[in-house]
C-alpha positions as CSV (number, residue, x, y, z in Angstrom):
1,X,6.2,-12.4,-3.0
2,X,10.0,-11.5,-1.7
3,X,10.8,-8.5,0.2
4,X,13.3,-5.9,-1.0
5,X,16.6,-7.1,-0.1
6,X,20.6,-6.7,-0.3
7,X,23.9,-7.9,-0.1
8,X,27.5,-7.1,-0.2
9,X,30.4,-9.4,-1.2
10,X,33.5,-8.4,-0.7
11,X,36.9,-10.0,-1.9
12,X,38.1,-12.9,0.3
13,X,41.9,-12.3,-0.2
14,X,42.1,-10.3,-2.7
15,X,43.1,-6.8,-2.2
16,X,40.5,-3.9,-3.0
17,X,40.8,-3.1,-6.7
18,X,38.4,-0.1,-6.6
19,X,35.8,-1.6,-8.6
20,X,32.4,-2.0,-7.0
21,X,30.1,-4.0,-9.0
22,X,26.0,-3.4,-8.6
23,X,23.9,-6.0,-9.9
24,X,20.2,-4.9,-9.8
25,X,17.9,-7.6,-9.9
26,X,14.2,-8.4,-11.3
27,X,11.1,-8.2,-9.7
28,X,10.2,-11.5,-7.4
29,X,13.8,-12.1,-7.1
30,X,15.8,-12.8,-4.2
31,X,20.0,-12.0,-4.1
32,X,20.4,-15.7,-4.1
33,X,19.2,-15.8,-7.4
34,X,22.0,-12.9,-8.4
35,X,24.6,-16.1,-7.4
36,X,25.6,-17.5,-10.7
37,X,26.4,-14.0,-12.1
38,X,28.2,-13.1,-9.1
39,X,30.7,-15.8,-9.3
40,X,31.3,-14.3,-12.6
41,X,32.1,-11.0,-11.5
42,X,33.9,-12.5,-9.0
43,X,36.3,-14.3,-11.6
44,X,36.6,-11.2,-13.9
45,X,37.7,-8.9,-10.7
46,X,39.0,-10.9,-8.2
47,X,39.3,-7.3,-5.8
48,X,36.1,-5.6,-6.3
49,X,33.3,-5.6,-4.3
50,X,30.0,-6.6,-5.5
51,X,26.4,-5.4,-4.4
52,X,23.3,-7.5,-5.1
53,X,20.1,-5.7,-4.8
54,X,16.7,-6.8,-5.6
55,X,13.5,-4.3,-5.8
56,X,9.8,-5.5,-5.1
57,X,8.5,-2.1,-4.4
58,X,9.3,1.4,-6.8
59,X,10.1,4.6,-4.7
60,X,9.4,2.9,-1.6
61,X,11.6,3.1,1.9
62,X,12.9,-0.4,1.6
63,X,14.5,0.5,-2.1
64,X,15.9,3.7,-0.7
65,X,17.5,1.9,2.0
66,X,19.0,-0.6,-0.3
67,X,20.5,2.2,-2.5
68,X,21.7,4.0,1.3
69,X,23.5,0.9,2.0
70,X,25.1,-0.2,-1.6
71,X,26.6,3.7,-1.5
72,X,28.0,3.2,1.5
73,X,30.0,-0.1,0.0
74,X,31.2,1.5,-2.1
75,X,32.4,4.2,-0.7
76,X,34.4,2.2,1.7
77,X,35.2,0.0,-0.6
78,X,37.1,3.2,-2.3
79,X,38.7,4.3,1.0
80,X,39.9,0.9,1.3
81,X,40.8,0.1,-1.6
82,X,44.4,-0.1,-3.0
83,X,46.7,3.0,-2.8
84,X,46.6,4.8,-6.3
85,X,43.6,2.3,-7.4
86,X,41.0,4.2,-9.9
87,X,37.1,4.2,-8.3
88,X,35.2,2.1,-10.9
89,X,31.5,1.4,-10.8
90,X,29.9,-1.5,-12.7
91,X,26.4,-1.9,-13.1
92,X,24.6,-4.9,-14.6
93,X,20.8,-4.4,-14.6
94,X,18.1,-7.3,-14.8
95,X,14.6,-6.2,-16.2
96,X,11.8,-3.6,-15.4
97,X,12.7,-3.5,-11.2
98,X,16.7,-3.5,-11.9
99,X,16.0,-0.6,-14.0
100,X,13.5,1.0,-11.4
101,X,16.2,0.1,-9.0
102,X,19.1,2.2,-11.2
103,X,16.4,5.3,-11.1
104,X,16.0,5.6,-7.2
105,X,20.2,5.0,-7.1
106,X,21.0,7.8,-9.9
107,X,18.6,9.7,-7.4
108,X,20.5,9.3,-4.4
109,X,23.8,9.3,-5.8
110,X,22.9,12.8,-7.2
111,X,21.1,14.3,-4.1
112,X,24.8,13.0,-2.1
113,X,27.1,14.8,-4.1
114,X,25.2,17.8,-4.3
115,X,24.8,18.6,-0.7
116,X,27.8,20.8,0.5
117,X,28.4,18.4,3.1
118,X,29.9,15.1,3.6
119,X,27.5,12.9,3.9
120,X,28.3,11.5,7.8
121,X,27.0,7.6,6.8
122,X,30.0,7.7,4.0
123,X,33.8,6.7,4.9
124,X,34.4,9.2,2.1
125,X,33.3,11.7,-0.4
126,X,30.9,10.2,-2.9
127,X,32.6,11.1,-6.6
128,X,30.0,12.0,-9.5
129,X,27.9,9.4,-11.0
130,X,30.0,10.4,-14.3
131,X,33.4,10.1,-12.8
132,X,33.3,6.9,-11.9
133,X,31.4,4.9,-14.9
């Protein structure tokens, strides 16, 4: 059985668009297997960055660690990204664990922009779930 895991593609020459893409795979899977649909987001917007994550285990620490690190893409991806560029967030979900995989990241999203503080992990403020789908 595969192990929780994660990945971040980011444009080769491209410029930073402002969208991040999150593709949330199936249970058993492995980011490889995220490849084919990758390359498409990859042709469709040539700037953004795109986020493969796969979960094997609900509410555990490995899934909370992937959402940690695919919120921190993006948010440098947005403080990189071109001047005046909108923050867009795409998010393509595969089954039963890329839908347990959406929970735990609503989760965290939400507990980030809520705490008064910026969150020090973040290159930037984290903008509401809403504002940015």
């Amino acid at each position: 059985s595969s192990m929780n895991d994660v990945s971040c593609d980011t444009p080769e020459e491209a410029e930073l668009s402002g969208v991040i893409v999150f593709l949330l795979g199936w249970g058993g899977g492995k980011v490889e297997d995220l490849d084919d649909i990758a390359a498409l987001y990859r042709q469709l917007y040539p700037g953004s960055v795109i986020v493969r994550l796969t979960c094997n285990a609900r509410a555990s620490f490995g899934l909370r660690c992937e959402c940690a690190y695919a919120m921190k893409a993006a948010s440098l991806a947005w403080a990189k990204a071109a001047q005046g560029a909108t923050p867009k967030l795409l998010v393509h979900l595969f089954s039963n664990a890329g839908f347990m995989t959406w929970t735990e990241m609503l989760q965290s999203w939400d507990a980030v922009c809520s705490s008064q503080r910026r969150h020090p992990g973040l290159a930037g403020p984290l903008p509401r779930m809403a504002d940015v789908l």
